[in-house]
N, C-alpha and C positions, 0 to 999 in steps of 0.2 A: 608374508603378510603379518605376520608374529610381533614382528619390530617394529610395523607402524601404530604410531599413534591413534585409537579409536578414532577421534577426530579427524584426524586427516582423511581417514576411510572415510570417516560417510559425508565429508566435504565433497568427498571427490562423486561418492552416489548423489549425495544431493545434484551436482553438479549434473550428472549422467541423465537423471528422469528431469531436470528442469529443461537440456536439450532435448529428450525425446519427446517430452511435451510440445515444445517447439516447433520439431520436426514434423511431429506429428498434425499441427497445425498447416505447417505446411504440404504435407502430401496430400489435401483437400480430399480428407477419405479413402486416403492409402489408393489415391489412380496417379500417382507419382510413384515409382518403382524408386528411385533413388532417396527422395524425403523418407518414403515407407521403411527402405533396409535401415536407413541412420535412426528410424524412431523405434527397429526392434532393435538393433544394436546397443544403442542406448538404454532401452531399457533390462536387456539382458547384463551389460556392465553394471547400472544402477541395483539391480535384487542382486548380485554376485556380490558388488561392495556391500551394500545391508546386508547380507549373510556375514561377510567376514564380521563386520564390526559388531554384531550381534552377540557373536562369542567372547564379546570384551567388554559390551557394555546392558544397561539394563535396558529390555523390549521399548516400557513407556517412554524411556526418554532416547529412545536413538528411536524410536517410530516419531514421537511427538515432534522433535525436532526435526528429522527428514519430511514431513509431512508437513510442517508449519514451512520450514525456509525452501519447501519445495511450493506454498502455496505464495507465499511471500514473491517469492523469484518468478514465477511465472506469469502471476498480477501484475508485478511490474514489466515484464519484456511487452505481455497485451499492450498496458497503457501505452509504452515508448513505441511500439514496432506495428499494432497491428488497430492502433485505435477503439481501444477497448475502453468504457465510458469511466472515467474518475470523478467520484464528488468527496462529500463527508462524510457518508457511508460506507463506500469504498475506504477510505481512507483511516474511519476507525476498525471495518472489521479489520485492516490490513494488522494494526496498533494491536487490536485483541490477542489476535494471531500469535504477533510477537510477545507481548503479555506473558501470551499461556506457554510458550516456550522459556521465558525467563523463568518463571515459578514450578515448569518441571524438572528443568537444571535445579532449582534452587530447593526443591523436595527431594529428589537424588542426593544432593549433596549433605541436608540436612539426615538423610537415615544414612548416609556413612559416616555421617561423623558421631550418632544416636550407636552405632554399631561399633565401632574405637570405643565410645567410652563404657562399653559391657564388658 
């Protein structure tokens, strides 16, 4: 796991808790034995990956961004799959969301480059 890319890891967590979310949606309160095992399974992949990447990147922003494109990703499968209500509001927290992710990327980046030039 050394060799991959932070990103790719917690693409792939991300990836892992926005199905177990899903999943977990669907085992209607884990009385689905099958939905239930894919919504632990997945969540056991997703904190395995966020540990790897942990060790490679800064807490705030691989938490902020798993957390934001995990809330992002799963707002959207609601709206498309399980009719979950979209207006304006929805629609700007979803924007905030993204926002507050671009500006922790962009504070990360700003204190490494504050760190290069010491």
């Amino acid at each position: 796991m050394k060799n991959l890319n932070p990103y790719a890891l917690l693409s792939l967590s991300i990836a892992g808790e926005v199905f177990g979310t899903t999943m977990m949606k669907l085992s209607e309160g884990f009385t689905h034995p099958l939905f239930t095992a894919l919504t632990v399974a997945s969540y056991v992949a997703a904190f395995g990956l966020l540990t790897f990447t942990l060790k490679r990147m800064p807490l705030g922003l691989a938490y902020g961004i798993w957390g934001g494109v995990g809330t992002v990703g799963t707002a959207a499968i609601g709206i498309a799959f399980f009719g979950d209500p979209f207006g304006w509001t929805t629609c700007a927290g979803l924007v905030l969301v993204v926002g507050g992710i671009v500006l922790l990327n962009q504070g990360s980046k700003d204190a490494e480059a504050n760190e290069a030039t010491l």
